[in-house]
C-alpha positions as CSV (number, residue, x, y, z in Angstrom):
1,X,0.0,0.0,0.0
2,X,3.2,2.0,0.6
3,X,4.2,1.6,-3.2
4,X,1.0,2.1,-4.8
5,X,0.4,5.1,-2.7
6,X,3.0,7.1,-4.6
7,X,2.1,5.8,-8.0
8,X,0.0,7.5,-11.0
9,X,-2.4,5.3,-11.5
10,X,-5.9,3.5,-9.2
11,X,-4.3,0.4,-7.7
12,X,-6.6,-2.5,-5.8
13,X,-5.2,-4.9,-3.6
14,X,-7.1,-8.5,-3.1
15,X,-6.3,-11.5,-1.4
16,X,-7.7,-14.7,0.0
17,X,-9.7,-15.7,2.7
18,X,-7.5,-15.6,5.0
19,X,-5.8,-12.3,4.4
20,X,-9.1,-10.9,3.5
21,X,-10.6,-11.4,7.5
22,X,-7.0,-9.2,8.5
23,X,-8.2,-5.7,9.6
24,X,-6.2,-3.2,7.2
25,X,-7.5,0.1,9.2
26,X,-4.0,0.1,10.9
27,X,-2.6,0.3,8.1
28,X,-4.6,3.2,6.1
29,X,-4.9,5.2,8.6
30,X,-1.6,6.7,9.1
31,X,-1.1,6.5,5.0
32,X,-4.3,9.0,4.7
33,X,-2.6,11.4,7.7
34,X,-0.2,11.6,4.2
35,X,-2.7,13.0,1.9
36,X,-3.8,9.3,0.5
37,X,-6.8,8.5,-0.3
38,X,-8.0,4.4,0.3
39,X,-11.1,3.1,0.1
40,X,-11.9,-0.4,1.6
41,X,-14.6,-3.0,1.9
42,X,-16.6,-2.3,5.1
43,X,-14.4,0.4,6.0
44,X,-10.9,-1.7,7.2
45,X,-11.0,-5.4,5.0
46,X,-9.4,-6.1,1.4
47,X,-9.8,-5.6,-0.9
48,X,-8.6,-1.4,-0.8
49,X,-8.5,0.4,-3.6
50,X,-5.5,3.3,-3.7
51,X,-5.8,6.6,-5.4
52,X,-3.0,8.1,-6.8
53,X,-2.2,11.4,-4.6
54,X,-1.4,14.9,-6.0
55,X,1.1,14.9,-3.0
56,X,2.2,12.8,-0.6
57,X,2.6,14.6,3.1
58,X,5.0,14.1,5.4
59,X,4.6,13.0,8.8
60,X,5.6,12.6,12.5
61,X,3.9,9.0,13.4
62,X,4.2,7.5,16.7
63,X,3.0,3.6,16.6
64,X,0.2,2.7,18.5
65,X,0.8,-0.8,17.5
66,X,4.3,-2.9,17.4
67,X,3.7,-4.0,13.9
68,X,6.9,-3.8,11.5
69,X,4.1,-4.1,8.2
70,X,2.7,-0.9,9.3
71,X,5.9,1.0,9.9
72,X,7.2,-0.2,6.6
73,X,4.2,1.1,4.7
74,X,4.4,4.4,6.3
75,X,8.2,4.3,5.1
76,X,7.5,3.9,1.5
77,X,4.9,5.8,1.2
78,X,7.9,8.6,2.5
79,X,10.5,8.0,0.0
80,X,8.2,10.3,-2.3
81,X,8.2,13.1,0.2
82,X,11.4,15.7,-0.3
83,X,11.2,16.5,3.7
84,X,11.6,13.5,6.1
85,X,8.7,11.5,7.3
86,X,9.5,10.0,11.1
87,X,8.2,6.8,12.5
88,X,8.4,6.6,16.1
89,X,8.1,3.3,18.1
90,X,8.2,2.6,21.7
91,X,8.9,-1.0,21.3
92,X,10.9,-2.2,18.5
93,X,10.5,-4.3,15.6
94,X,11.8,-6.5,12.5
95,X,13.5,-3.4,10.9
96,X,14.8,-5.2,7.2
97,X,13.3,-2.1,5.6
98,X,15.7,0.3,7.6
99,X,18.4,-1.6,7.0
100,X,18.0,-2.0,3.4
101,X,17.0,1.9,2.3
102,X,19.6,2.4,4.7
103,X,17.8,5.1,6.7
104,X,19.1,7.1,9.5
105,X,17.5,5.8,12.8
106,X,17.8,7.7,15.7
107,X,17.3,6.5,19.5
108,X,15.8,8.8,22.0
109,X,14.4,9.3,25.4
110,X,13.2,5.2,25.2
111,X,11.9,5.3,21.6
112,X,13.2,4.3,18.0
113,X,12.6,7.1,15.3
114,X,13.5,5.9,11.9
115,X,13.4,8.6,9.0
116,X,12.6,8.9,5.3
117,X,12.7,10.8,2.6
118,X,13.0,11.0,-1.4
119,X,16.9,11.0,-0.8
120,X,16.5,7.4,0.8
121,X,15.2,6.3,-2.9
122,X,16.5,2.9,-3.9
123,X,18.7,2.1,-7.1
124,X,19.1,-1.0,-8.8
125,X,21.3,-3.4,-7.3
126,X,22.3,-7.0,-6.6
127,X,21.2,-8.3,-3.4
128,X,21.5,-11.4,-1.5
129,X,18.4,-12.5,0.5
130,X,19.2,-14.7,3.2
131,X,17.2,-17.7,3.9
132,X,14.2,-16.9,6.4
133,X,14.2,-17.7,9.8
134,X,10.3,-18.1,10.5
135,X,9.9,-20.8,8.2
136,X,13.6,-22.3,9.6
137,X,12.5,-22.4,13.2
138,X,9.9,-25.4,12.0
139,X,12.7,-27.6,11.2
140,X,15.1,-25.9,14.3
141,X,12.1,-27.0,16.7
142,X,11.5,-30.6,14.9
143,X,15.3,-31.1,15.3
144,X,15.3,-30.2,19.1
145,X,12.7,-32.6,19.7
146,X,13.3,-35.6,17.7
147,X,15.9,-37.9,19.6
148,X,19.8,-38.1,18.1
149,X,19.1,-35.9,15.5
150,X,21.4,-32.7,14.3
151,X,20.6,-30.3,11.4
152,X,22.4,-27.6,9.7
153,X,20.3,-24.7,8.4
154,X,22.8,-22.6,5.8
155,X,22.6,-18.7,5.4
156,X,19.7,-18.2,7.4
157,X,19.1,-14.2,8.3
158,X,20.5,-13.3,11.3
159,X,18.8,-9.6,11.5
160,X,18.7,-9.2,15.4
161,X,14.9,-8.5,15.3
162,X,14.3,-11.8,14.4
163,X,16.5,-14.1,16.3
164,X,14.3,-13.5,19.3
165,X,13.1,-17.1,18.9
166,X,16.4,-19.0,18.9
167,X,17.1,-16.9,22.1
168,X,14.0,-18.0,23.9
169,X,15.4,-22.0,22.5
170,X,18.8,-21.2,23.7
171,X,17.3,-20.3,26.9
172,X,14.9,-23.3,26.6
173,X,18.0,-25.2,27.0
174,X,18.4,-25.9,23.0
175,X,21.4,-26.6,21.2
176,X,20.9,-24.3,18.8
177,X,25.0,-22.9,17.1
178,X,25.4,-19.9,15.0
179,X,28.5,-20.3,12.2
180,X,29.8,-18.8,9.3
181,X,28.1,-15.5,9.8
182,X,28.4,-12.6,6.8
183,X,26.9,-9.6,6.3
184,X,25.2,-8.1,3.3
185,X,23.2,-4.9,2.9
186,X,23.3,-4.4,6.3
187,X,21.2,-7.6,7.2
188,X,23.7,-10.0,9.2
189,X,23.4,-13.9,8.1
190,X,25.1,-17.3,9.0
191,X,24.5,-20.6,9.5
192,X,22.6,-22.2,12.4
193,X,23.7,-25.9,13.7
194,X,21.1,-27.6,16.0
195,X,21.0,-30.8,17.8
196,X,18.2,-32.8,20.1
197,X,17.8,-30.9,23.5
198,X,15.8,-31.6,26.3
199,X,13.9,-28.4,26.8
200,X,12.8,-26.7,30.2
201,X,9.8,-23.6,30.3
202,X,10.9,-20.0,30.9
203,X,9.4,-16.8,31.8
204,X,8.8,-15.2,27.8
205,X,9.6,-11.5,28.5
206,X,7.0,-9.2,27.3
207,X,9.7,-6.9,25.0
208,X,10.8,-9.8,23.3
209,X,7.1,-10.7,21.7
210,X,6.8,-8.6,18.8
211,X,10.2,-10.1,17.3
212,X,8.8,-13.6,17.7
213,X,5.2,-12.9,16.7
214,X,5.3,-15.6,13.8
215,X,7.0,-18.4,15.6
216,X,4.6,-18.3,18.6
217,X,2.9,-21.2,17.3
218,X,5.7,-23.5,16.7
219,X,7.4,-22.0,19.8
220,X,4.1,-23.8,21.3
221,X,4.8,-26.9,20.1
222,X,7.9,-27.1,21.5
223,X,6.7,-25.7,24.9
224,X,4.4,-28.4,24.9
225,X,7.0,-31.2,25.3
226,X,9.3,-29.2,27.3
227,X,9.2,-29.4,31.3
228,X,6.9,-27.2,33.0
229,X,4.0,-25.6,31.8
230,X,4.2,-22.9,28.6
231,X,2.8,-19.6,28.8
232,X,2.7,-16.5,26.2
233,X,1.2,-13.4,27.3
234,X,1.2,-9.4,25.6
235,X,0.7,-11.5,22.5
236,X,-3.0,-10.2,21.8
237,X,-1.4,-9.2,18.1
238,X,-1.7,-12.8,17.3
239,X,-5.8,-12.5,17.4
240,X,-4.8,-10.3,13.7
241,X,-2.6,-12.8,12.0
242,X,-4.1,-14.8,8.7
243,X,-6.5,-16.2,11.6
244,X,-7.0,-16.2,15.7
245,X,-4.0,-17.5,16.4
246,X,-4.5,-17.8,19.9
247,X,-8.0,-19.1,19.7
248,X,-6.9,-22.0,17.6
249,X,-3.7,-22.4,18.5
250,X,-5.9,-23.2,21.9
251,X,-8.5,-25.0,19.9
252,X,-6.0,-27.5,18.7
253,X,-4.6,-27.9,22.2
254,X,-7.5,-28.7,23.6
255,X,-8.1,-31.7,21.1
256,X,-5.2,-33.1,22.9
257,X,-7.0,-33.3,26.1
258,X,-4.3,-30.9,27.2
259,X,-5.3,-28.3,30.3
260,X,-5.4,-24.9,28.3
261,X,-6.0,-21.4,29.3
262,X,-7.2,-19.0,26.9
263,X,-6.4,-15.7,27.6
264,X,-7.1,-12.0,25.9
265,X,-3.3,-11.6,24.9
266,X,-2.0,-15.5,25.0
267,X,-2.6,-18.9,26.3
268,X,-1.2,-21.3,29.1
269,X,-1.3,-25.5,28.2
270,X,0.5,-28.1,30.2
271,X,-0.6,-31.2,31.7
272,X,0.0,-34.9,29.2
273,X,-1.6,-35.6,25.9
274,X,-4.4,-37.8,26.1
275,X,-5.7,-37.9,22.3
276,X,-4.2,-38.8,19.5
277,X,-5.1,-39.5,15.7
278,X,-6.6,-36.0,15.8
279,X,-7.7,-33.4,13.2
280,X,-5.9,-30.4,14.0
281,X,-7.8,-27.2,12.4
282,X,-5.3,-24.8,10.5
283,X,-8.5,-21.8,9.2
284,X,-6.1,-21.7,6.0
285,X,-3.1,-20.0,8.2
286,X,-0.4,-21.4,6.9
287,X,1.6,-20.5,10.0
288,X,0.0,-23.0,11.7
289,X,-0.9,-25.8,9.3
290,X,3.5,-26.2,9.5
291,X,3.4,-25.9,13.0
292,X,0.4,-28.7,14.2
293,X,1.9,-30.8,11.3
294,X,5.2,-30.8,13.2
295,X,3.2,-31.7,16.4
296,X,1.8,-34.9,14.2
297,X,4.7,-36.0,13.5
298,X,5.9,-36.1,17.0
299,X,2.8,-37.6,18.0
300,X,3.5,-41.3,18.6
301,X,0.0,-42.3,16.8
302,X,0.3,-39.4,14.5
303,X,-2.3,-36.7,13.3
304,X,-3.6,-35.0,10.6
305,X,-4.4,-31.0,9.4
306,X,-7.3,-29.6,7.7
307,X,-6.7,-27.0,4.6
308,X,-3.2,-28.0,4.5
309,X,-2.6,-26.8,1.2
310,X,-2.1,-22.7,2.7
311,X,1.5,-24.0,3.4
312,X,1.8,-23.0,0.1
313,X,1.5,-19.3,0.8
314,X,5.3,-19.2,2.6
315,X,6.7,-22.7,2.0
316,X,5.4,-24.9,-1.4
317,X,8.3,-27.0,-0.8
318,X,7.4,-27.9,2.3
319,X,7.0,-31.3,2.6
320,X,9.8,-32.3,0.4
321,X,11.9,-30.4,3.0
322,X,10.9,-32.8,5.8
323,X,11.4,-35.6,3.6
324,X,14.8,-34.1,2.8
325,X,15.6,-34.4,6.2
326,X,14.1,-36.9,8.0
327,X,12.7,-41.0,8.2
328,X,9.5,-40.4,9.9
């Protein structure tokens, strides 16, 4: 919405199902503090049309909600302003479009201000993508928890606002090894060696939860046959994912015959498993069709997903992947 924004011509931006039930309010709002004009099915869903603008305006935001997709649409929208737009945020988040625009960020008085104007403009380059670590922390977690088993993982990004969840597995007690690290564009990169771990529950400290946002469901899995009980709270940002996150992740859970709490911004489960052969429910997230088909084949009977074909949103190679690496 940031690109089209600055364009010449109407743009309209669809999706499916799943993306379509995402509330995109957050998202227009601070674009039309800018001068844009949006229009959008029942005020905040997809699809949202985008006008082009005589001018774009630039502004002073402050975040009012720890989401890098909203900062980074406020960010492009600024490279067609000639004075700097700012985006302020209290708590931080995954910054790769900082770091690649290679904007002057500024930290002040407890916040992040990260500024952007038509001097920040791209140019056409070569650049190397590392490998992402959201979809690599399915394999990390089916590695920790599958007995005499090691994996290596090769240039896997490294960006520091997304290695929250190997921290939390580190801390877990997993053997999780960072080699061969590089750095390219800014974004740092490397390879990550794991091997089986017997995992132990921690504390999840509030500030780390935006920068493990998307691996909160397969962190769940592994909680789940770590000691102790697993608990995720100031997570409420997971209720606006491609589905309820925390209602189904608890939903699925539950199936188990597992003790679960459901709360406003997270979840507690512990106690043993006492179903099998289930049917977890995925709502067409792919997020968490990877992660409860993980959990089925750690089941000792097995289990099955619904809709799993919305892997193919992030990962189409999925399954080949675990075959790849594994005789289950």
């Amino acid at each position: 919405m940031g690109i089209l924004s600055g364009q010449n011509f109407s743009s309209v931006i669809t999706g499916d199902k799943s993306l379509s039930s995402r509330p995109m309010r957050r998202v227009f709002e601070p674009l039309s503090l800018m001068g844009i004009k949006t229009e959008a099915a029942s005020n905040q869903f997809l699809p949202i049309k985008i006008y082009p603008s005589q001018e774009i305006i630039p502004i002073k935001y402050e975040m009012s909600v720890a989401s890098a997709q909203v900062k980074s649409a406020i960010l492009f929208a600024g490279l067609h302003c000639t004075s700097p737009t700012e985006v302020i945020e209290r708590i931080p988040t995954r910054n790769h479009t900082e770091l690649m625009l290679g904007l002057k960020i500024i930290n002040k008085d407890e916040k992040i201000i990260s500024v952007v104007s038509k001097h920040n403009y791209p140019e056409a380059n070569e650049y190397f993508i590392s490998s992402d670590i959201s979809t690599a922390s399915i394999f990390i977690v089916l590695t920790l928890l599958t007995k005499q088993s090691e994996l290596l993982i090769k240039n896997i990004s490294l960006n520091e606002t997304r290695t929250g969840i190997l921290k939390v597995l580190q801390k877990m007690g997993g053997y999780i090894e960072i080699v061969n690290e590089n750095i390219s564009n800014g974004e740092k990169s490397g390879d990550v060696f794991v091997k089986s771990s017997e995992l132990r529950n921690i504390k999840i400290d509030h500030a780390i939860i935006p920068n493990i946002i998307d691996e909160i469901p397969i962190l769940a899995v592994a909680g789940l046959f770590a000691d102790s009980s697993f608990e995720i709270r100031n997570a409420s940002e997971l209720r606006k994912k491609e589905s309820d996150r925390i209602n189904l992740i608890c939903y699925n859970f539950r199936l188990l015959g597992l003790n679960v709490i459901e709360y406003e911004d997270g979840f507690k489960l512990d106690g043993d498993i006492q179903n099998q052969k289930v049917i977890f429910k995925s709502s067409g997230d792919h997020r968490m069709a990877m992660a409860f088909s993980i959990l089925s084949l750690l089941l000792n009977e097995g289990a099955a997903v619904n809709n799993f074909e919305c892997v193919k949103i992030s990962n189409p190679n999925f399954i080949n992947q675990i075959k790849s690496i594994s005789y289950f």
